[in-house]
C-alpha positions in Angstrom: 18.6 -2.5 -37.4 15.4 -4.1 -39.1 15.6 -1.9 -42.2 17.5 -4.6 -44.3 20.2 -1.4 -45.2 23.8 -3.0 -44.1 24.9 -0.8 -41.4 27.5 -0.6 -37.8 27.6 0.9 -34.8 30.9 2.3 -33.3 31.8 4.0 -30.3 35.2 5.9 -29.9 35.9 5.3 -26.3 37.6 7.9 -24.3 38.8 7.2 -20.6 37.0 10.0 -19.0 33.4 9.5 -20.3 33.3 5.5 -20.2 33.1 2.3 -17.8 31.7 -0.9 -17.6 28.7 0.3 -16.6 28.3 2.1 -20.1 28.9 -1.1 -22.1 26.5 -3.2 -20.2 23.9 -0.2 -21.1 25.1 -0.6 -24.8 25.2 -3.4 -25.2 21.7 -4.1 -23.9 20.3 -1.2 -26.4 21.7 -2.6 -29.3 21.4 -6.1 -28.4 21.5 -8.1 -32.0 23.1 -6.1 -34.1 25.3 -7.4 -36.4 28.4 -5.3 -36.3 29.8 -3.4 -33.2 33.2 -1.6 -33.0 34.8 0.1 -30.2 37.6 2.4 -31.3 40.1 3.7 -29.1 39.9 7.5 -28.8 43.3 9.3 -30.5 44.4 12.8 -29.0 45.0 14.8 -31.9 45.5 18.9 -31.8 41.3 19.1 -33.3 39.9 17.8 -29.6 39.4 21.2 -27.8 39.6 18.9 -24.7 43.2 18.3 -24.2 42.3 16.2 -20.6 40.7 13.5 -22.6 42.8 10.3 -22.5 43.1 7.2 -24.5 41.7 3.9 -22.4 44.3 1.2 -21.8 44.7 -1.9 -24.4 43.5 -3.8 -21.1 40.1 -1.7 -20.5 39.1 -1.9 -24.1 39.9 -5.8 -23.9 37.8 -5.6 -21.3 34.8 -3.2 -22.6 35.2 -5.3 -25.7 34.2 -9.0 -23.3 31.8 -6.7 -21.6 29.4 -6.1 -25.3 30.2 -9.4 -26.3 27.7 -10.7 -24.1 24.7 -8.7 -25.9 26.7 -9.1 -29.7 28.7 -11.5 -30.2 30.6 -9.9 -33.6 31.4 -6.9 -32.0 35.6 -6.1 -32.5 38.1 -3.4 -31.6 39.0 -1.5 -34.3 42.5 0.3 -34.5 44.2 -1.5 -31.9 
């Protein structure tokens, strides 16, 4: 973050593996950073893991608030 190269951090969010708890962690880590996206994860036939769902427009809404707190830039991407 202090190496003066331009730079993002992104996490695809998948139902399964995240929760509020995660975000708050996140967000804590990478508190100050100057871009943070959450991207809602797409099933597609490449995911060997056809149990893995998409979170609801409503939890990443609500992720999204959660991350906020630590950076205020971060956005949703692809929603």
């Amino acid at each position: 973050m202090n190496s003066g190269i331009p730079y993002e951090f992104r996490t695809t969010v998948v139902k399964e593996f995240h929760s509020d708890e995660d975000f708050t962690a996140i967000g804590e880590m990478i508190k100050g950073a100057s871009r943070y996206y959450l991207q809602q994860f797409t099933e597609r036939d490449t995911v060997p893991n056809k149990n893995l769902t998409a979170p609801s427009n409503d939890d990443m809404v609500r992720f999204l608030e959660i991350v906020k707190r630590f950076i205020p830039l971060a956005e949703l991407r692809g929603l």
